[in-house]
C-alpha positions in Angstrom: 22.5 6.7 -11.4 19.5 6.1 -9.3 17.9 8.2 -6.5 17.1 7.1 -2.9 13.4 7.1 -4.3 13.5 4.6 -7.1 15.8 2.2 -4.9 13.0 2.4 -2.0 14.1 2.2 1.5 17.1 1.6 3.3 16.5 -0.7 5.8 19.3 -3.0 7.6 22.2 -1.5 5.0 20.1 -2.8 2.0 17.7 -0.8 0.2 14.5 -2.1 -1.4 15.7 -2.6 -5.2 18.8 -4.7 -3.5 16.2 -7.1 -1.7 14.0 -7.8 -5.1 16.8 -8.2 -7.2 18.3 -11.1 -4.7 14.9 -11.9 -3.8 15.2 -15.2 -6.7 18.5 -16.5 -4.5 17.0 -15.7 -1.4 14.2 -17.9 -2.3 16.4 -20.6 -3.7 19.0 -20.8 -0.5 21.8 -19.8 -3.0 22.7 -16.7 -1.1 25.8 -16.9 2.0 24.2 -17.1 5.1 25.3 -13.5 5.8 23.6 -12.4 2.7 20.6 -14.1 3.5 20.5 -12.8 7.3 20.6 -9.6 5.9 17.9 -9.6 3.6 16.0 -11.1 6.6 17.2 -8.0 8.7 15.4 -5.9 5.5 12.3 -7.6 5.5 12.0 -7.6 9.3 11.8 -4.0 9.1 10.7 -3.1 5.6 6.7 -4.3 5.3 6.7 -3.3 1.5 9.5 -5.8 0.8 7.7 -8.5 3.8 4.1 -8.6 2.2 6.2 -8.9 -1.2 8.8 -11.2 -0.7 6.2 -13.7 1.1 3.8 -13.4 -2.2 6.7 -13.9 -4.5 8.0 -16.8 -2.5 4.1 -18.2 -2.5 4.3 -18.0 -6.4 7.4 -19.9 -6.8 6.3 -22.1 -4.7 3.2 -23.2 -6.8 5.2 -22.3 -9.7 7.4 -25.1 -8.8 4.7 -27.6 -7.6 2.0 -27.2 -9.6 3.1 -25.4 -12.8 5.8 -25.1 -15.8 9.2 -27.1 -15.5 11.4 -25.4 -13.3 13.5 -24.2 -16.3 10.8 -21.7 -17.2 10.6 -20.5 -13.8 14.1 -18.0 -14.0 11.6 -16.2 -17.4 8.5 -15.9 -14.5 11.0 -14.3 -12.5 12.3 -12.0 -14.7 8.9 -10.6 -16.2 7.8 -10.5 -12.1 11.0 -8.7 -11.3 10.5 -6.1 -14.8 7.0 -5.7 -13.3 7.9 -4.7 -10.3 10.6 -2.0 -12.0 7.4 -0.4 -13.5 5.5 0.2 -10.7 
């Protein structure tokens, strides 16, 4: 079971390990629009998971443009994502 310190913050009702994990739907427009309003609620108050989130989403962005076929991009996620655990 994890402690309030390895999940992050609570911010909005969602703490920080909650936000990265979705963060690859959030991205992708695949979470419910009161899913999504709530990890905005997070990131409006969390400036870890704000400076974060916007890098990832830059990445994936020129992931998607400029680099591999999108059906690598879910094993960039996950090695981000494993990163992130570590730190």
């Amino acid at each position: 079971m994890s402690t309030d310190a390895e999940k992050g913050r609570l911010v909005a009702g969602l703490w920080c390990t909650d936000v990265l994990a979705g963060l690859p739907d959030f991205v992708d427009g695949e979470l419910s629009e009161a899913e999504a309003a709530a990890v905005r609620a997070h990131l409006d108050g969390c400036d870890w998971c704000e400076r974060f989130g916007g890098a990832y989403s830059g990445v994936v962005a020129r992931l998607r443009s400029d680099g591999p076929a999108r059906e690598e991009a879910p094993d960039i996620t996950a090695k981000l994502l494993g990163r992130i655990s570590e730190g």
